[in-house]
N, C-alpha and C positions, 0 to 999 in steps of 0.2 A: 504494500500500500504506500502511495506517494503522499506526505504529511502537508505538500503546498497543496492539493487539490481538494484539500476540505478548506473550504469557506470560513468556519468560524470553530478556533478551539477556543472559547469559553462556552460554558451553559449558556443556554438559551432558553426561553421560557416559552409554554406552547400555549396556547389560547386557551389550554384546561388550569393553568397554572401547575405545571409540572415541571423537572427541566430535562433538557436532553443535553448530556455531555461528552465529550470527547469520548468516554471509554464507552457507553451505548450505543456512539457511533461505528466505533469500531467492532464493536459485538454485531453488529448490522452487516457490518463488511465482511465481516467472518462464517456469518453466516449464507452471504452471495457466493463465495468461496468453497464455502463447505459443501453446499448442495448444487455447486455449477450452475447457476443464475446467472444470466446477463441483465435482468433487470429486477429491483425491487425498491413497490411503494408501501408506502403506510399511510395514512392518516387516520386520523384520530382529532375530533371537536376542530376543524381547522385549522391544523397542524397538518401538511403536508410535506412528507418525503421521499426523494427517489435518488435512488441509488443505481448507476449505471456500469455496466463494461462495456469495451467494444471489442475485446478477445482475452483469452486467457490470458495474457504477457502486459495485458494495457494495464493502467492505474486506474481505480475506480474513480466513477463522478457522482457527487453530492449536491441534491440543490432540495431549497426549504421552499415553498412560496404555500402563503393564504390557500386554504381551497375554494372551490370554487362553487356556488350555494347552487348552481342550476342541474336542476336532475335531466339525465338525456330523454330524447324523445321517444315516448314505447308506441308501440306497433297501435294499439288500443288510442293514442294521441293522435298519431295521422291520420289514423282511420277517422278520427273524429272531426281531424280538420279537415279533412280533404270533402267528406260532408258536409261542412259548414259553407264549402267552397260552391257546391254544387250547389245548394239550397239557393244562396243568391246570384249563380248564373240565372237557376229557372224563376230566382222571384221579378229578375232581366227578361226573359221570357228567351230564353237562351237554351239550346239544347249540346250538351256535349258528348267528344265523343273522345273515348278513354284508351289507351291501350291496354289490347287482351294480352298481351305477354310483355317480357324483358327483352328488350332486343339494342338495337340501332334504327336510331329514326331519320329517314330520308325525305324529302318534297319532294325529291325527283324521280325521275328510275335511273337516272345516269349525270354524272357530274358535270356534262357538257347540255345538258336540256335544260327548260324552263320545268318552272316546280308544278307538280300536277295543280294546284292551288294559289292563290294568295288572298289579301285581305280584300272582301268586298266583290268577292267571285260568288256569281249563284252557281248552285249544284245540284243534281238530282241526286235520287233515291238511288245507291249499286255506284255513284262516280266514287272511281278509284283518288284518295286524299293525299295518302301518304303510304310507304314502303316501310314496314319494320322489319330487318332483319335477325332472325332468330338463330345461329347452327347454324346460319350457311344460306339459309333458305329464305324467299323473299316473300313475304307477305303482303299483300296488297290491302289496305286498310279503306275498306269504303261509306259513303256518306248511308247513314239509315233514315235520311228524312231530306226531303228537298229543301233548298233555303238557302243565305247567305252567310259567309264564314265572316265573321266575325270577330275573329281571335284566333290565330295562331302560339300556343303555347311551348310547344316543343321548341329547341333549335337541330336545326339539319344535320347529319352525322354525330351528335351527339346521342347516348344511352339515353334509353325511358325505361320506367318499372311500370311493373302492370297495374293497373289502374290512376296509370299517370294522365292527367289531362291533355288531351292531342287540340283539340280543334274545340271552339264555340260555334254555332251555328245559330241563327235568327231565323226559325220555321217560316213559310210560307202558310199563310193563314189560309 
C-alpha cells in the first residue's frame, strides 16, 4: 500500500458521529487484498467510501464524498412515468406509437434516402414509419391509425427499449 494515496491520515468524523482512522482504513485495504477485490464501497448514514485497484501491482485508491440522497429509478417508476407520458399525449388528442422490441431505430431504410417520415407528414393506416433493427433483422414499424405525425421522439440510429415512444400522431377525425 502506497501511504501518499490516502487523502487524509487523521480521523475523520462520518455524519453518524463516528471516526474513521488510518488503521480502519487500512483494515479496509486489507481486506480488498485478502479476498482479491478491485473495488470496495461502504456507506453508512452518509459516509461514503470507495476503495479502488487497477491490478494487482497498483496502489490502492481512496476517496470519501457525501452520498448521494436520490434513490435510482425502478422498473415500477418508469412504468409509471412513461404513463403519465401517455395520458397527456391522449388528453392532446394524440395517438402514439411505441416500440414492440429493443432494437436500432432508423427513418430510413438506407443512409442515403429520405426518412420514411417527418414532422407534419399525413399517413395512413399499414404506412411503413420507421425500421427497428433487432439481430440483424429489419422490422418495418407501421402507422395503426391514419393522421399526422406530430412528434418524432426517437433519434435515427440511435437504441430504443421497448415500449419507448417512437412517433405522436394527431388522428384524422
Amino acid at each position: 500500500m502506497n501511504e501518499k494515496n490516502i487523502k487524509a491520515l487523521e480521523p475523520a468524523e462520518s455524519a453518524m458521529g463516528g471516526k474513521i482512522d488510518y488503521d480502519e482504513v487500512r483494515k479496509l485495504v486489507g481486506l480488498l487484498e485478502e479476498k482479491n477485490l478491485s473495488v470496495f464501497e461502504l456507506e453508512v448514514e452518509g459516509l461514503k467510501i470507495k476503495i479502488a485497484r487497477n491490478s494487482p501491482g497498483a496502489a490502492p485508491l481512496m476517496a470519501a464524498a457525501p452520498a448521494v440522497s436520490a434513490a435510482p429509478e425502478t422498473p415500477e417508476a418508469a412504468a409509471a412515468a412513461e404513463a403519465r407520458a401517455q395520458a397527456i399525449e391522449a388528453a392532446k388528442g394524440h395517438h402514439l406509437i411505441t416500440s414492440p422490441m429493443v432494437g436500432t431505430f432508423y427513418r430510413a431504410p438506407d443512409p442515403t434516402s429520405a426518412p420514411f417520415v417527418d414532422i407534419g407528414d399525413t399517413v395512413k393506416k399499414g404506412q411503413t414509419l420507421c425500421i427497428i433493427e433487432a439481430m440483424k433483422l429489419m422490422n418495418e414499424i407501421e402507422a395503426d391509425v391514419d393522421g399526422t405525425i406530430v412528434e418524432i421522439y426517437a433519434e435515427n440510429a440511435k437504441p430504443v427499449e421497448y415500449g419507448q415512444k417512437l412517433f405522436a400522431i394527431l388522428p384524422v377525425s
